[in-house]
C-alpha positions in Angstrom: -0.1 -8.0 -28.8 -3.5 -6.9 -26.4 -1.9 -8.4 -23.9 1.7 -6.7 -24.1 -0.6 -3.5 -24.8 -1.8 -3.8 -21.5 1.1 -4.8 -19.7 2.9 -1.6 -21.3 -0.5 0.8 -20.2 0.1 -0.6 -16.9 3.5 0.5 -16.0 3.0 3.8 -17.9 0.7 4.7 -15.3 3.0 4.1 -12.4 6.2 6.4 -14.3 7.6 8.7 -11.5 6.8 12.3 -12.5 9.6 13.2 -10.5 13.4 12.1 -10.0 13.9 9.3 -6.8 16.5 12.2 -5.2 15.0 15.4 -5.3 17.2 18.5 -5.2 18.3 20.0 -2.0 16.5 23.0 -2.2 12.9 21.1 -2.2 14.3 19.9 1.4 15.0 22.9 2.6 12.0 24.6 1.5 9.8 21.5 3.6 11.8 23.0 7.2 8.0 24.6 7.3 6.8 21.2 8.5 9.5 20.5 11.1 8.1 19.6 14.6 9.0 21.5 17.8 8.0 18.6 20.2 10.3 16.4 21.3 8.5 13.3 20.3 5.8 12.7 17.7 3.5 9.9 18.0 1.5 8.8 14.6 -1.3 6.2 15.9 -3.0 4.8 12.6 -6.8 3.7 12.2 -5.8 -0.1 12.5 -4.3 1.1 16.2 -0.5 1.0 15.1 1.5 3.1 17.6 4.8 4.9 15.9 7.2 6.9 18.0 9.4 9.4 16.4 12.0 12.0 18.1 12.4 15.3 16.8 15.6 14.7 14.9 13.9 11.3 13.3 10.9 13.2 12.6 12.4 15.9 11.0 15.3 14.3 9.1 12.3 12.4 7.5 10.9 15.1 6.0 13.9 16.3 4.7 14.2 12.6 3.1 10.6 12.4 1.8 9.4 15.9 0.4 7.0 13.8 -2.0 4.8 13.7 1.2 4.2 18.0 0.6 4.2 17.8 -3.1 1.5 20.0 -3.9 -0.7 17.5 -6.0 0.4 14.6 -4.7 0.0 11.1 -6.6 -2.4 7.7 -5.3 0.1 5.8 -2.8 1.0 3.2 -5.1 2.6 5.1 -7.4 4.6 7.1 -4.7 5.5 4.2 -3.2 6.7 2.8 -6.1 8.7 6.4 -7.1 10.4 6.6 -3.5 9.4 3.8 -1.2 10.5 0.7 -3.1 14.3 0.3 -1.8 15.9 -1.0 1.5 14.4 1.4 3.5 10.5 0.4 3.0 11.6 -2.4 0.5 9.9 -5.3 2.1 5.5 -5.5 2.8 5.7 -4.5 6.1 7.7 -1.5 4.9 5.4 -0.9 2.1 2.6 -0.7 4.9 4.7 1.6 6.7 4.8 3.9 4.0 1.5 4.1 3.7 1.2 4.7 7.2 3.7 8.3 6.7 1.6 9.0 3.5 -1.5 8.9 5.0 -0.1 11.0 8.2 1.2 13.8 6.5 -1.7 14.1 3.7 -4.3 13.5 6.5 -2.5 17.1 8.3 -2.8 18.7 4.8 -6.3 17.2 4.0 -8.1 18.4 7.5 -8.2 15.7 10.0 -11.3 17.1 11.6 -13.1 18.5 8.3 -12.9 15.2 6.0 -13.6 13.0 9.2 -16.8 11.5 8.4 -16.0 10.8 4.3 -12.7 9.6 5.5 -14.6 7.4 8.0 -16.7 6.0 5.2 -14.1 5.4 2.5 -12.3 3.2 5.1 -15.2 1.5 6.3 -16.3 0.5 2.7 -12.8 -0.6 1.5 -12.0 -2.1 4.4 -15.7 -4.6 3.9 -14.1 -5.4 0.5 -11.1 -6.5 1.9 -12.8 -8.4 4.7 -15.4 -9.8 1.9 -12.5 -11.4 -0.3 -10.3 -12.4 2.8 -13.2 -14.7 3.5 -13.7 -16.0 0.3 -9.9 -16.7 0.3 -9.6 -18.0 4.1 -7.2 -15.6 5.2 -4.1 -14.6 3.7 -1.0 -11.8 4.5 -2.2 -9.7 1.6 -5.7 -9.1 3.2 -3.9 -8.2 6.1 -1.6 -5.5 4.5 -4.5 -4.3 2.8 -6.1 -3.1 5.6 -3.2 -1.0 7.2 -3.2 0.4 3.5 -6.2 1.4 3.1 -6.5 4.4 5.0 -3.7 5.8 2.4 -6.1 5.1 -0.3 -9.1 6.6 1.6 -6.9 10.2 2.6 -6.0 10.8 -1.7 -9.7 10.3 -2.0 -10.3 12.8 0.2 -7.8 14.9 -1.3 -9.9 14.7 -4.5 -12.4 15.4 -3.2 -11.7 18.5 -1.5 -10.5 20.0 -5.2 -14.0 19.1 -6.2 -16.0 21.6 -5.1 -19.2 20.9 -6.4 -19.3 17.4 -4.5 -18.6 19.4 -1.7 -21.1 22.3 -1.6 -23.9 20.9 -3.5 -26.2 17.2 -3.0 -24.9 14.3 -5.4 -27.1 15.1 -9.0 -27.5 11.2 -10.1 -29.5 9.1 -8.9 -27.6 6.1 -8.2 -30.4 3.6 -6.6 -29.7 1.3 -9.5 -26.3 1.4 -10.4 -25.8 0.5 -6.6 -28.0 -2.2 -6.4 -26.6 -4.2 -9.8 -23.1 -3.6 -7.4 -24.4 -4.5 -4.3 -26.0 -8.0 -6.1 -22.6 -8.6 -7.6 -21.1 -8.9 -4.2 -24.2 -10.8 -3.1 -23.8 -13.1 -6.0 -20.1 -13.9 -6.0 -20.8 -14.9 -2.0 -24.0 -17.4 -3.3 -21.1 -18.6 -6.3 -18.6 -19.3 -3.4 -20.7 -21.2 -1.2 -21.8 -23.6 -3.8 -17.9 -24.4 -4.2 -16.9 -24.1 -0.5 -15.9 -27.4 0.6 -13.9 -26.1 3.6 -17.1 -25.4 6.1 -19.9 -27.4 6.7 -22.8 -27.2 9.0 -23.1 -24.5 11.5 -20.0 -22.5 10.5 -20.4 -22.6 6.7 -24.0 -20.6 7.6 -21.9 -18.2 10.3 -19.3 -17.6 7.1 -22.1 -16.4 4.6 -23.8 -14.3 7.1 -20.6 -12.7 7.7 -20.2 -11.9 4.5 -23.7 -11.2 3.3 -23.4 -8.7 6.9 -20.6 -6.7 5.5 -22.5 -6.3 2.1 -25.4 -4.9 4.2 -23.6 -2.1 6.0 -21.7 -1.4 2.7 -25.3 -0.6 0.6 -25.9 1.5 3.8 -22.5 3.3 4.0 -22.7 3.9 -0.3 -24.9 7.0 -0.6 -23.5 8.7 -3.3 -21.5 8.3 -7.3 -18.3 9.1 -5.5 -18.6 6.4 -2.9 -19.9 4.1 -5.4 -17.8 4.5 -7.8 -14.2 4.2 -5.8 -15.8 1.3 -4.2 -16.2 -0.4 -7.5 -13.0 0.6 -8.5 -11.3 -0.4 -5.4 -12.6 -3.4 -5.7 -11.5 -4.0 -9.3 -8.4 -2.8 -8.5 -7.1 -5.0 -5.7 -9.2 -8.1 -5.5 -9.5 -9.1 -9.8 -7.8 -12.0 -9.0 -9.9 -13.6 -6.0 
């Protein structure tokens, strides 16, 4: 019963708010955001060139107004209100999703205002991903994972910038020791995976924990306050459970 429970809380929390085809008049209300240039590149932090013309560009918005929703929902669950079909149906679709996601909120967000927590959030998430990806030698879903992460990294930002007290005002906890139990989790799930790595030896079982251990280092650098700590726990929970 716990276990359907679970299953059920799950999938409540990725109902669509809103209908897969919204009404006409949502479209034409989004003409706002319809580009004048001919041709609209989108380059993405992973260095992922995308070339649209100004018909493409703009029939797209007309086809996605989730993307100017007002309060718009974590990627996951838009993806899996308007992405998940032929269009974006398969995982290099679902990465290009994220890509237009994190495009259009990254306009809406400030690309220039939010640059260095963006910076961080990716940075951070994108050591868990590299952390794990060792620990499982490689692997497509490390490798989608990092083209989505800057989606998830651009809603935190949006977040944040409704939270005005984290913006104006110094982080109020003290978090030295909450981030160090964190920080020896990661340390200690590395010491637990070298004892059972039997895939390395020698020279290049040493080069794969230093790695690792390296990427833990910059990440108790880059974690200075609750909100970076705590979406980096979660994060991690989140995607990586199962490795």
């Amino acid at each position: 019963m716990k276990k359907i429970f679970l299953i059920l809380l799950s999938l409540g929390s990725l109902i669509c708010c809103n209908p897969k085809n919204p009404d006409t008049s949502k479209r034409s209300a989004n003409s706002k955001y319809y580009t004048k240039l001919d041709t609209v590149r989108i380059t993405t932090e992973t260095g992922d060139n995308f070339k649209y013309s100004k018909k493409n560009f703009n029939e797209l918005i007309d086809k996605h107004p989730e993307f100017f929703y007002d309060f718009p929902e974590n990627p996951d669950k838009f993806y899996f209100c308007f992405g998940n079909n032929a269009e974006f149906g398969s995982e290099a679709g679902q990465d290009y999703y994220y890509t237009l996601y994190t495009y259009f909120l990254k306009q809406r967000n400030g690309i220039e205002k939010y640059k260095e927590q963006r910076g961080t959030f990716i940075r951070i998430f994108s050591n868990i991903n590299s952390i794990f990806g060792h620990i499982a030698y490689g692997g497509t879903y490390f490798g989608h994972q990092e083209k989505r992460i800057p989606a998830y990294a651009e809603y935190l930002i949006f977040l944040f910038s409704l939270d005005q007290e984290k913006v104006n005002s110094q982080d109020r906890y003290d978090i030295s020791k909450q981030k160090r139990l964190y920080i020896q989790s990661l340390r200690q799930i590395i010491e637990e995976e070298n004892k059972i790595d039997f895939e390395t030896a020698g020279q290049e079982k040493t080069d794969r924990i230093k790695k690792m251990n390296a990427l833990v280092n910059e990440m108790d650098h880059l974690i200075t306050n609750s909100y970076y700590l705590h979406y980096a726990q979660h994060f991690h929970y989140q995607y990586y459970q199962n490795f």
